[in-house]
C-alpha positions in Angstrom: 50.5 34.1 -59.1 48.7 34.7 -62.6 49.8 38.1 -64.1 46.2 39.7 -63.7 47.3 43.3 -65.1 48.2 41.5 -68.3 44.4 39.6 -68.3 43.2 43.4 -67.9 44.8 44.3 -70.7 43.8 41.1 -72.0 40.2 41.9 -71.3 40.4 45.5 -72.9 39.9 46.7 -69.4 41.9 49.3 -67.0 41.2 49.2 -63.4 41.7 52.0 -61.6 41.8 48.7 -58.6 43.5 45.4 -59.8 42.5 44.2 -56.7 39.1 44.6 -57.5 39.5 42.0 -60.7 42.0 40.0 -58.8 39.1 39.6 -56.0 36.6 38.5 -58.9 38.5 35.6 -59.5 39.1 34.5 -56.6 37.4 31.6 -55.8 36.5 30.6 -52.2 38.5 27.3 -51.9 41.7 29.5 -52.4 41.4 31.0 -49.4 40.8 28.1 -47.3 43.9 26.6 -49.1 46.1 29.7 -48.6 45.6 31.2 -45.4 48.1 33.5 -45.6 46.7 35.3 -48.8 44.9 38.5 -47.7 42.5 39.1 -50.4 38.8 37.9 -50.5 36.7 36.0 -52.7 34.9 36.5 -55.3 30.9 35.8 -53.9 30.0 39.6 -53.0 31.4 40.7 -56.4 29.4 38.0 -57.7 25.9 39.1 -56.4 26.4 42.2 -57.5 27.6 41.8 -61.2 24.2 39.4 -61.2 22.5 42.1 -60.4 23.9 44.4 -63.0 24.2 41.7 -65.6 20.4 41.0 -65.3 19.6 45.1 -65.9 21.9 45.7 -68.5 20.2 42.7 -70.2 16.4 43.6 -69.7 17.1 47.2 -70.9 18.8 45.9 -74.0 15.7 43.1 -74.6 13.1 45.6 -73.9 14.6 48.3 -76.1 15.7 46.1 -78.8 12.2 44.0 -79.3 9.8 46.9 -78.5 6.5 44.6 -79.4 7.7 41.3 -77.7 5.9 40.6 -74.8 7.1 40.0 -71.4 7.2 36.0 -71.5 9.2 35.5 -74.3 11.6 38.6 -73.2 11.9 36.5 -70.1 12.9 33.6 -72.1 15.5 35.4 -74.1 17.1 36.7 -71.0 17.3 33.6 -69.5 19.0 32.0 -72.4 21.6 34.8 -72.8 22.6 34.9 -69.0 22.0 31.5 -67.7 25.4 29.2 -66.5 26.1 28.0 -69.6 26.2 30.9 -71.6 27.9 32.8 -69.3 30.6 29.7 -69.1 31.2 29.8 -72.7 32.0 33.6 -72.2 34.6 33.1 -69.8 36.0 30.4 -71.4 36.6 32.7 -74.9 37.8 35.6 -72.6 40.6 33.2 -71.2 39.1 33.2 -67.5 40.4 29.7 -66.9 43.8 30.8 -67.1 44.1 33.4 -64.0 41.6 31.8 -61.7 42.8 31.3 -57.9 41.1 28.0 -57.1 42.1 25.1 -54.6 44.1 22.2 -56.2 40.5 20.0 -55.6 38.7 23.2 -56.9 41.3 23.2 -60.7 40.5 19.4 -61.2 36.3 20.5 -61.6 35.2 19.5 -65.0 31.9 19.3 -66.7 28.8 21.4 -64.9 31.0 21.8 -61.6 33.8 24.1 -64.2 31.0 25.9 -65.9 29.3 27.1 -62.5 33.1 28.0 -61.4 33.6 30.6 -65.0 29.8 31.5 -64.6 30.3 32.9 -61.2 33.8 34.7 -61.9 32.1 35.8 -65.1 29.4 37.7 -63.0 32.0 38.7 -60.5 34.2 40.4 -63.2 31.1 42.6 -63.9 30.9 43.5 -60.2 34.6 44.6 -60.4 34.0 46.8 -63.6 31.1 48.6 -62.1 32.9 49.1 -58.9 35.6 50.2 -60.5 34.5 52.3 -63.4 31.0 52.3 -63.2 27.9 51.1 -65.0 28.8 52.5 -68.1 31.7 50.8 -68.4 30.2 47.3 -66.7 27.5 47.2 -69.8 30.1 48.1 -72.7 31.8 44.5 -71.0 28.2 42.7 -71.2 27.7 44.6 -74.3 30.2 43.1 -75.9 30.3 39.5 -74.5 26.5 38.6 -74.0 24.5 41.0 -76.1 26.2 39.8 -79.5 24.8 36.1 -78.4 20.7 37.5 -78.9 20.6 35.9 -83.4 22.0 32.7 -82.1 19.8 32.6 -79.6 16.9 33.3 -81.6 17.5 30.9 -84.8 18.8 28.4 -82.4 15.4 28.7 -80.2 17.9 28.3 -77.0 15.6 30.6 -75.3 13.3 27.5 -75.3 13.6 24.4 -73.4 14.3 21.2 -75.0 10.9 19.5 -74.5 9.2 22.8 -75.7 11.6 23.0 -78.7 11.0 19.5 -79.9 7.0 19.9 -79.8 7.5 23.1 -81.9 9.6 21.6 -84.5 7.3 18.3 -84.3 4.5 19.8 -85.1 6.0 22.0 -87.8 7.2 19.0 -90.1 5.1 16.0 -88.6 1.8 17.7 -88.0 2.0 15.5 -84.5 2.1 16.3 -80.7 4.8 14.1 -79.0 4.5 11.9 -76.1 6.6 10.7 -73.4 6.3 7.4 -71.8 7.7 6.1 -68.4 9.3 3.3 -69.4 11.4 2.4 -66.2 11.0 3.9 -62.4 14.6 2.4 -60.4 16.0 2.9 -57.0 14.3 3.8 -53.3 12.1 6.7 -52.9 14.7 9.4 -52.1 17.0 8.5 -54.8 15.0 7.0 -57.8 15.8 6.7 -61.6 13.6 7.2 -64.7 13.7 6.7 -67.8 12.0 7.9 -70.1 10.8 7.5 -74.0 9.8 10.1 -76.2 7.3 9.3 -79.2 6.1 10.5 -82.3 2.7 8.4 -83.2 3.9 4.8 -82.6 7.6 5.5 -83.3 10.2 6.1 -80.2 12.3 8.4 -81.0 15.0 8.9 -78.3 15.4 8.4 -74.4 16.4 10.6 -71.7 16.8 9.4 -67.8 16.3 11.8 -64.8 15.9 11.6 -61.0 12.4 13.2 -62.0 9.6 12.1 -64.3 9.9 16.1 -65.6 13.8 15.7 -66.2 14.1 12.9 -67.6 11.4 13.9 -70.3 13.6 17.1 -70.9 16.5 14.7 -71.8 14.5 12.4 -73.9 13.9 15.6 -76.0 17.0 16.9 -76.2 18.1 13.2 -77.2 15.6 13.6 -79.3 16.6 16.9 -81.4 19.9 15.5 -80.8 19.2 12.3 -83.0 16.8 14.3 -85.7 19.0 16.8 -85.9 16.5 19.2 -85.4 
């Protein structure tokens, strides 16, 4: 068993309740695993560090950006609090390391991990505000997410990747892309596209999806991807 008062400590947190943190990372498969282990997992913890996360985060956008209107505040949250990020922060915090998973649960790589940290990430929130409060629950986010909001900005993360690419098109070519079909595989319920993104009569990346709308999102992220933009 991980030494969770030493990840506390780790964290710069004290809990009144370990259990409460070692509950937060608990992942479901444990338990299903280890019958004999009395705790629970982490999923209720989970819903309502969300919940907190996703206040603690509008007040901070709202305050900070006073003239911004909603849309764009609603981008910025998005991009600080969505799986990814939120993966990232549990990863620098060390999360990996004291996780209770199943042995099928530890091999997860890729998405599957980042859904895994994103989840405990949101739980450990849960634990702080049960524990300590809200206060205390929003120094955590405070210091993890809110210090993310420059990158976010100069980055234009809080943009999708088909949105980002017309922006930045437009700015240095003076031209709208467009995105071709240029393939359409598989049966109905499980089809493949692929897709070309153009600028004038130049292609300048691909992306493939199980949707005409996805696989356009990856041709423009292929695309910033190869211009460097």
């Amino acid at each position: 068993m991980p030494d969770f008062d030493a990840f506390a400590k780790q964290l710069g947190l004290s809990f009144n309740s370990l259990d409460l943190l070692i509950e937060a990372l608990t992942h479901r498969s444990y338990l299903n695993e280890h019958r004999e282990y009395t705790g629970s997992h982490n999923e209720r913890l989970e819903f309502l560090g969300d919940a907190v996360l996703e206040l603690a985060t509008t007040d901070f956008l709202f305050k900070k950006f006073p003239a911004k209107p909603e849309g764009e505040l609603t981008a910025y949250r998005a991009a600080l609090v969505n799986t990814v990020s939120l993966a990232e922060s549990s990863q620098l915090l060390g999360v990996n390391d004291f996780l209770l998973l199943s042995k099928g649960e530890s091999k997860d790589t890729g998405r599957a991990r980042d859904v895994i940290l994103a989840d405990a990430f949101e739980a450990i929130i849960g634990a702080i505000y049960m524990d300590s409060g809200y206060d205390a629950a929003e120094a955590f986010i405070a210091k993890n997410i809110f210090n993310k909001i420059d990158k976010v900005i100069a980055e234009r993360s809080y943009q999708d990747a088909k949105s980002r690419f017309q922006e930045i098109a437009q700015e240095k070519k003076g031209i709208t892309p467009a995105y071709e079909t240029l393939s359409e595989v598989g049966p109905d319920h499980d089809k493949r596209f692929t897709v070309g993104v153009f600028i004038g009569s130049e292609e300048i990346a691909r992306g493939e999806g199980q949707s005409k709308q996805e696989a356009e999102q990856s041709a423009a992220q292929a695309g910033l991807d190869k211009t460097g933009w």
